[in-house]
Structures are given as structure tokens and as C-alpha cells.
TORKOL-4160 file (C-alpha; in steps of 0.2 Angstrom, whole numbers, padded with zeros to 4 digits, m for minus):
229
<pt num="1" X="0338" Y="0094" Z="m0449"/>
<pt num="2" X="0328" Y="0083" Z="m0438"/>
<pt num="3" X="0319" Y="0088" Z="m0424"/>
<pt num="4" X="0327" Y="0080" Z="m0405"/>
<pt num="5" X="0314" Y="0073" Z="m0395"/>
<pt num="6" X="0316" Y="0073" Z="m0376"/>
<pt num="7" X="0306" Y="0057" Z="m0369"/>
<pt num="8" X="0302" Y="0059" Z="m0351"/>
<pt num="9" X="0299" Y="0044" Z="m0341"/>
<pt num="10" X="0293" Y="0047" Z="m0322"/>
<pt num="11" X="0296" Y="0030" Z="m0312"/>
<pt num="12" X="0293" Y="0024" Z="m0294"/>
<pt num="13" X="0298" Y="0005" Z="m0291"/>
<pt num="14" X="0296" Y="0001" Z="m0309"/>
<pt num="15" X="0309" Y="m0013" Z="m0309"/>
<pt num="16" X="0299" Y="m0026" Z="m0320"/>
<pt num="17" X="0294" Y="m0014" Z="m0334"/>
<pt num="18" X="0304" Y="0000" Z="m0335"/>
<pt num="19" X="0318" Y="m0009" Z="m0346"/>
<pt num="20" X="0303" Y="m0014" Z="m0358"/>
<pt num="21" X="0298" Y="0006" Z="m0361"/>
<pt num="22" X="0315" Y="0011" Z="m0364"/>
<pt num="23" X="0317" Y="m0005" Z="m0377"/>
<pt num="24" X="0302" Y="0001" Z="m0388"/>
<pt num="25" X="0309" Y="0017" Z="m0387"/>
<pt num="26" X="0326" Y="0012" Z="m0394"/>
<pt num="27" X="0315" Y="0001" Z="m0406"/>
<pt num="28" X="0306" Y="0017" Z="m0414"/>
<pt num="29" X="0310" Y="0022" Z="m0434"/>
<pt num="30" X="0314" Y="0041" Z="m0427"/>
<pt num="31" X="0330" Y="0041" Z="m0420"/>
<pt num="32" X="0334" Y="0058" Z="m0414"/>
<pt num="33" X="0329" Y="0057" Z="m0396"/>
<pt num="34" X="0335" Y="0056" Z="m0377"/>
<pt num="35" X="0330" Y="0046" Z="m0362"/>
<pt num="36" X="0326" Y="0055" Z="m0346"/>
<pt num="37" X="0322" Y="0044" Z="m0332"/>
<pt num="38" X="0318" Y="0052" Z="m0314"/>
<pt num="39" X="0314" Y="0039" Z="m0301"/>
<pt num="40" X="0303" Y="0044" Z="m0288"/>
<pt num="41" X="0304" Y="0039" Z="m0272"/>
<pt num="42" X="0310" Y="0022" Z="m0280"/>
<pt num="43" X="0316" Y="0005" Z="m0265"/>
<pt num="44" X="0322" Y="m0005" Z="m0280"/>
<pt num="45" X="0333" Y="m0007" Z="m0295"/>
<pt num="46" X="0324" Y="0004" Z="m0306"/>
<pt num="47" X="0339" Y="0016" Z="m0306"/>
<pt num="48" X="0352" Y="0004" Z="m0309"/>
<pt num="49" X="0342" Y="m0003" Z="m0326"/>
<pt num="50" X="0339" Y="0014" Z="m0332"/>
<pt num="51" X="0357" Y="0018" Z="m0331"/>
<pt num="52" X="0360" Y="0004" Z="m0343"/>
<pt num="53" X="0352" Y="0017" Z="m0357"/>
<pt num="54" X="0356" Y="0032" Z="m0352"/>
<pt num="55" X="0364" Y="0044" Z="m0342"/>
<pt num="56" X="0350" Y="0055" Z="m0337"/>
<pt num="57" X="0344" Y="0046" Z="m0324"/>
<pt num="58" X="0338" Y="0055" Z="m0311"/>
<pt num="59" X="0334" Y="0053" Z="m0290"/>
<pt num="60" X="0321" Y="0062" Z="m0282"/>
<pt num="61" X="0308" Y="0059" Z="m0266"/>
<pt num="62" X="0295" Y="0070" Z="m0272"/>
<pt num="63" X="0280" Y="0056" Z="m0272"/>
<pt num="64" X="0271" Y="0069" Z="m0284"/>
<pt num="65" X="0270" Y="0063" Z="m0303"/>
<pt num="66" X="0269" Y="0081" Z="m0306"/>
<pt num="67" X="0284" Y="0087" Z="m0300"/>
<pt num="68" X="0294" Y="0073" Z="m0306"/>
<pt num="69" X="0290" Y="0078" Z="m0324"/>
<pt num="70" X="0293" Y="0094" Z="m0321"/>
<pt num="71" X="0310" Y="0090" Z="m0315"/>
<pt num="72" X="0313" Y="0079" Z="m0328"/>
<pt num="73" X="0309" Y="0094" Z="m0341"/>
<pt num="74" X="0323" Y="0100" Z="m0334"/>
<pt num="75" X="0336" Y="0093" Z="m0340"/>
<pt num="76" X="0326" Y="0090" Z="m0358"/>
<pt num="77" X="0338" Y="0099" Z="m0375"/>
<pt num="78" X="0325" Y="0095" Z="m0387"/>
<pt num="79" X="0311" Y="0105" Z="m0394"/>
<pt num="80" X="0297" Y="0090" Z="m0391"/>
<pt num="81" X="0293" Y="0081" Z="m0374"/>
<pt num="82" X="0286" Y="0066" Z="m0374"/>
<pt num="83" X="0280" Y="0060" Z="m0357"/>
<pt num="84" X="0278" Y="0042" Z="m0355"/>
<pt num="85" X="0273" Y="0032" Z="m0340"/>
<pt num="86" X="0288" Y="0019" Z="m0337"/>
<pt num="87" X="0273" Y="0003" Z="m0339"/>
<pt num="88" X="0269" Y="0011" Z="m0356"/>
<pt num="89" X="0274" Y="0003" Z="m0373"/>
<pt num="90" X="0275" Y="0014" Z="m0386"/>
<pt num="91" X="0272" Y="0005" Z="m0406"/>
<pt num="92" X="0288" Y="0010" Z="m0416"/>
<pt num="93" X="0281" Y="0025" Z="m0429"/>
<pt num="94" X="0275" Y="0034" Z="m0415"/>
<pt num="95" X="0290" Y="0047" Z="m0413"/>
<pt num="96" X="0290" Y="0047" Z="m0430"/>
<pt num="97" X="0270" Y="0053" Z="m0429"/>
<pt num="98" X="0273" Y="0065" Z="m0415"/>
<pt num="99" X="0288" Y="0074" Z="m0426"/>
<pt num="100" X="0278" Y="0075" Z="m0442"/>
<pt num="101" X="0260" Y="0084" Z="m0432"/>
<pt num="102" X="0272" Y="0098" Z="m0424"/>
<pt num="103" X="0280" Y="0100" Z="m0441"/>
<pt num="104" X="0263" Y="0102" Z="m0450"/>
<pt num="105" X="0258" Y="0115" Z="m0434"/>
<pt num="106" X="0251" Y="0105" Z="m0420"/>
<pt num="107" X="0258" Y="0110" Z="m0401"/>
<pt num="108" X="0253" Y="0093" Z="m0390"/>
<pt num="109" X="0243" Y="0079" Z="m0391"/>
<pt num="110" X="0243" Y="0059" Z="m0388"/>
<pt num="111" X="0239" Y="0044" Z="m0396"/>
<pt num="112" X="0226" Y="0030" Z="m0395"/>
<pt num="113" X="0228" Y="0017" Z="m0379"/>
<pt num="114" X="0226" Y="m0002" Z="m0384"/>
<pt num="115" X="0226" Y="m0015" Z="m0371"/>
<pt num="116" X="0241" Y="m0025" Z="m0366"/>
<pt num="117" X="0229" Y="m0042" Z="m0359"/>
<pt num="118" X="0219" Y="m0042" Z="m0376"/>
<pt num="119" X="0205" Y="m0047" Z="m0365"/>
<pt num="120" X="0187" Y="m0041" Z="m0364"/>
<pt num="121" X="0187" Y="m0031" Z="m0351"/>
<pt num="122" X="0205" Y="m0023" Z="m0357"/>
<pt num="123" X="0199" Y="m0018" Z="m0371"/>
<pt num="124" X="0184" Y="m0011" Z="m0366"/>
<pt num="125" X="0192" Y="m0002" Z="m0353"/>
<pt num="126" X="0206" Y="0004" Z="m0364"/>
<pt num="127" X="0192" Y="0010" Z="m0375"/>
<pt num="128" X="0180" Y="0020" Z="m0363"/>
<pt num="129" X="0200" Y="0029" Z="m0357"/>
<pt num="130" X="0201" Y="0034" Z="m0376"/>
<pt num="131" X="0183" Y="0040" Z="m0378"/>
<pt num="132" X="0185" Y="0051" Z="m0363"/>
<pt num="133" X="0202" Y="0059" Z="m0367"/>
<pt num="134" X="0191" Y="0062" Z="m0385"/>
<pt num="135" X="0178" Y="0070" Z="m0377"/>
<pt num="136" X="0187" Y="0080" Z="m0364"/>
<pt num="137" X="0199" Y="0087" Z="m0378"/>
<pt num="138" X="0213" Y="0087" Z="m0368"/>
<pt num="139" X="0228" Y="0074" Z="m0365"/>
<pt num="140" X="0230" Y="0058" Z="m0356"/>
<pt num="141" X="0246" Y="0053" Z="m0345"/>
<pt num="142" X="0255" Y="0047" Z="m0361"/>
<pt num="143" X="0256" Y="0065" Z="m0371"/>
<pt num="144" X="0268" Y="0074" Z="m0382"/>
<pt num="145" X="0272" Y="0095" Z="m0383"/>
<pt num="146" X="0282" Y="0105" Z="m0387"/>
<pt num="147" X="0296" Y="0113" Z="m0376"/>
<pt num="148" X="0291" Y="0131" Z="m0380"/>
<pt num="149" X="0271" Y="0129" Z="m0377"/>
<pt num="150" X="0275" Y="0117" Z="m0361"/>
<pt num="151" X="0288" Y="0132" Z="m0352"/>
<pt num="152" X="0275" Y="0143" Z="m0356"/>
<pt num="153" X="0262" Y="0138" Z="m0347"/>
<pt num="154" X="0274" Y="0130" Z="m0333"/>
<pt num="155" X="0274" Y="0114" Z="m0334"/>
<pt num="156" X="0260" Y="0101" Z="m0325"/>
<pt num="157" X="0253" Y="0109" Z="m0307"/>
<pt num="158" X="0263" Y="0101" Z="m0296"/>
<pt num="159" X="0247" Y="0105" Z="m0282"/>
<pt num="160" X="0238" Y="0094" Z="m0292"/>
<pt num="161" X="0238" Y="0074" Z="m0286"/>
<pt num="162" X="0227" Y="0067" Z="m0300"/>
<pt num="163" X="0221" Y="0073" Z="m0316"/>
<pt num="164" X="0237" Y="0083" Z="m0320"/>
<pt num="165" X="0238" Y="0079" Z="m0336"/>
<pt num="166" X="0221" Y="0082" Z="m0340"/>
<pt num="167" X="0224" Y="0100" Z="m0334"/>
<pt num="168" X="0240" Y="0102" Z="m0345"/>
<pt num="169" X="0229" Y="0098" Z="m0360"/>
<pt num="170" X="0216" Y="0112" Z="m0355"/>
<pt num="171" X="0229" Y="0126" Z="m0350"/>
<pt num="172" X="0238" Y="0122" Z="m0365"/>
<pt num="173" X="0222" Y="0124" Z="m0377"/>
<pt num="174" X="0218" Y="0139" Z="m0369"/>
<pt num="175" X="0237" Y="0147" Z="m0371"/>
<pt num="176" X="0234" Y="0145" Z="m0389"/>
<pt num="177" X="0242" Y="0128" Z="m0392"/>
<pt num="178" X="0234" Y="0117" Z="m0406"/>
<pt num="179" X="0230" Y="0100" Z="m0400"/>
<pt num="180" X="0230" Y="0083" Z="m0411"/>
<pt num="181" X="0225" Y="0065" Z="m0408"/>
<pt num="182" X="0240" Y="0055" Z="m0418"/>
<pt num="183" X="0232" Y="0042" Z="m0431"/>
<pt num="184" X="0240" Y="0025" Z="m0438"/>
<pt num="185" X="0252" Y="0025" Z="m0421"/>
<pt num="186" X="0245" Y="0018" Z="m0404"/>
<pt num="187" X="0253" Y="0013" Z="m0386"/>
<pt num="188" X="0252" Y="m0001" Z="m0377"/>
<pt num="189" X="0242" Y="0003" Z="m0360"/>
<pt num="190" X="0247" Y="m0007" Z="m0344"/>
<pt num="191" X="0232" Y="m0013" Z="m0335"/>
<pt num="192" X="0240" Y="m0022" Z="m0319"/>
<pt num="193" X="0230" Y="m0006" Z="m0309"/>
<pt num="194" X="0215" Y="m0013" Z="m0314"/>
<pt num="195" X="0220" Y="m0028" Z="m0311"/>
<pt num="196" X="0226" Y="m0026" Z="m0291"/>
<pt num="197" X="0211" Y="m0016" Z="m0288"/>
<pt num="198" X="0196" Y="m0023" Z="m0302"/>
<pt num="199" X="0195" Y="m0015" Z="m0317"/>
<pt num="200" X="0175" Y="m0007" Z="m0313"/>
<pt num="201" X="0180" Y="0001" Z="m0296"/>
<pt num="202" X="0196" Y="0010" Z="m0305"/>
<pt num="203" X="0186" Y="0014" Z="m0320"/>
<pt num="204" X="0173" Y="0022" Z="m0311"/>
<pt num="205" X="0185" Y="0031" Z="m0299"/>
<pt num="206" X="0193" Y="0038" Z="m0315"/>
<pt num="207" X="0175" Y="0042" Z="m0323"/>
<pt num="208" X="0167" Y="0053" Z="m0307"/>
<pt num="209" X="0184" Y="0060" Z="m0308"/>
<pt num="210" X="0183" Y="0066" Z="m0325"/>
<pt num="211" X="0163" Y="0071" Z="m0323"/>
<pt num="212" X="0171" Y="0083" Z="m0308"/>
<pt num="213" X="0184" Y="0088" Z="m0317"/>
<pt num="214" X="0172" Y="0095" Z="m0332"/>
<pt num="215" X="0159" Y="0104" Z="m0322"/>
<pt num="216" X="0169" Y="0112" Z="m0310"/>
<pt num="217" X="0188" Y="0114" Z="m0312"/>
<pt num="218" X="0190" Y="0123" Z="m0296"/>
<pt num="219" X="0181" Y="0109" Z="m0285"/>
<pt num="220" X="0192" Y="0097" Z="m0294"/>
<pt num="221" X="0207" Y="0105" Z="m0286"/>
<pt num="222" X="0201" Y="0106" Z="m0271"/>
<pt num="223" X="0198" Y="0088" Z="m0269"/>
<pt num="224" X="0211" Y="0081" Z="m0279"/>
<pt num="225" X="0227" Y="0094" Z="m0275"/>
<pt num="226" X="0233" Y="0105" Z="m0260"/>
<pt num="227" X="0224" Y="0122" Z="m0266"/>
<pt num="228" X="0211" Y="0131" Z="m0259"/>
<pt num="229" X="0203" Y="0138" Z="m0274"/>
């Protein structure tokens, strides 16, 4: 019996791509899955294109990417998660990757980013993003895990307003959970972030981020989340 994948997809005004994720989920080999869309916060038709796919489209105003995965979790019947950000293309054996790594042991994980410009400077931003998930051993936005280790160690921080999914990787390694960085599957990274504010400001706000993040967990929160530990 295969496995039922639960694909999460937190949105906020995603109007122009949101319809393209959910098309290369539909597109993928692995057919047991669900669509969960929660709009966050949205002021345009990303609702009302969800709701063409699926039914479990969802409206919050949380303004917290952390809590609207969480909530989204909610409603999940399968025994994998898959978050994916609703810019995010996914290639079409990668549900089919993320199934055969939990049935051979592995808890969570993601796969490699490739650049949707082709450019240059895409790609070697897309690349340094790869090498620092790599070297940080944890997860990017774009991560896979299973129900059971994901309930058990409660889901993203919802005090946390950057690097959530970073955290999730660590607490997830430290509850026992086996991590795996999917080969022969990739997906498709958006770069219109770098593009609207230049490619070396973000890159480098994401790198001091990460250095803060690895020497000291605990300033990390207190910069980038509401608690005072």
C-alpha cells in the first residue's frame, strides 16, 4: 500500500504562481497525495485559484509562516508532510524520492534548489543556498517529514519570524530523526526576492543570519522571534 503524502503549501498573495505549484504537483509520477493550501493574510485571488484543486483551502490572518504551516498540519491524513512554498516548482520524481527515503528509514529532509532565471547570478545564489543548508545539516523552506517525528517535536516555532525551518531541521535531529538530502530530484527556486531587493543585499542578510544562527541559537531567537531566551 502506498504511502499518502500531505503537501502543505503556505501562501500570502500568491496569485501569479500559486497555480503553477499545484500544477507540478499534479504533474508528479507519485500519485498518492493531498493539497493543503492556507492563505495568509491573502488581498487577492489566491483562494479562489486554489479552490480549483482542492478543497482544503484554508483562510487565516496570522502573518506568521510558522503558524500557518502548523495550521495547515492540521488538517494533513498522510503520514509524510511536505512543505512547499507556493513560488516553488517541484521536478516530477521528487514525491516519488521523498516516499522511497522514509521507506528505507530517513524521517525529513529536502532536496537540491536550482535556479528559475538560469542566470549567473541565480545560480550562484541558488548554489551558495544549497551549500549552506549542506553545511548547517538541517532543512530549508522546501522540506519533507514525517507526521509522527513533526507532532513530536511540535511543529515549526511559531515565535520564530525567520529561520523556522532551519530550527525544525535541528530539533528534529536532535529528537532522533534521521535526516537525508534527496539525490536525482531537485526544485525549481523563485528568485523574484532577489530580484526586488538585489540578489547580494538578500544573500547576505540570509548569510549573517545563518552565522547567528550557528554560534548562538538563543541570540538568534531573540533577534529574529518574540522570545526572551
Amino acid at each position: 500500500m502506498t504511502k499518502l503524502i500531505s503537501v502543505i503549501i503556505p501562501a500570502h498573495n500568491e496569485e501569479s504562481c500559486i497555480e503553477k505549484t499545484i500544477l507540478s504537483i499534479k504533474a508528479q509520477t507519485y500519485k498518492n497525495f493531498e493539497i493543503i493550501v492556507v492563505c495568509d493574510a491573502c488581498k487577492d485571488k489566491t483562494f479562489e485559484i486554489a479552490k480549483k484543486h482542492t478543497q482544503k483551502v484554508y483562510k487565516k490572518d496570522y502573518k506568521n509562516i510558522s503558524k500557518t504551516r502548523n495550521y495547515g498540519a492540521k488538517f494533513a491524513e498522510g503520514k509524510i508532510l511536505i512543505f512547499m512554498d507556493a513560488d516553488t516548482l517541484a521536478s516530477k520524481n521528487y514525491f516519488q524520492k521523498v516516499v522511497n527515503a522514509v521507506n528505507t528509514g530517513y524521517d525529513f529532509g529536502c532536496a537540491k534548489l536550482k535556479s528559475n532565471t538560469r542566470t549567473i547570478r541565480g545560480k550562484s545564489v541558488t548554489s551558495a543556498l544549497n551549500a549552506g543548508i549542506w553545511l548547517s545539516s538541517a532543512t530549508g523552506g522546501n522540506l519533507f517529514i514525517t507526521k509522527k517525528l513533526f507532532n513530536k517535536i511540535n511543529g515549526f516555532d511559531k515565535n520564530m519570524k525567520r529561520g523556522e525551518d532551519t530550527d525544525l531541521g535541528v530539533r528534529a535531529k536532535k529528537a532522533g530523526g534521521k535526516i537525508v538530502y534527496l539525490k536525482n530530484t531537485y526544485l525549481i527556486h523563485n528568485e523574484r526576492r532577489y530580484q526586488e531587493e538585489g540578489y547580494f543585499n538578500l544573500y547576505q542578510q540570509q548569510f549573517v543570519q545563518g552565522i547567528i544562527y550557528t554560534l548562538n541559537k538563543k541570540l538568534f531567537k531573540k533577534i529574529y522571534g518574540n522570545r526572551k531566551d
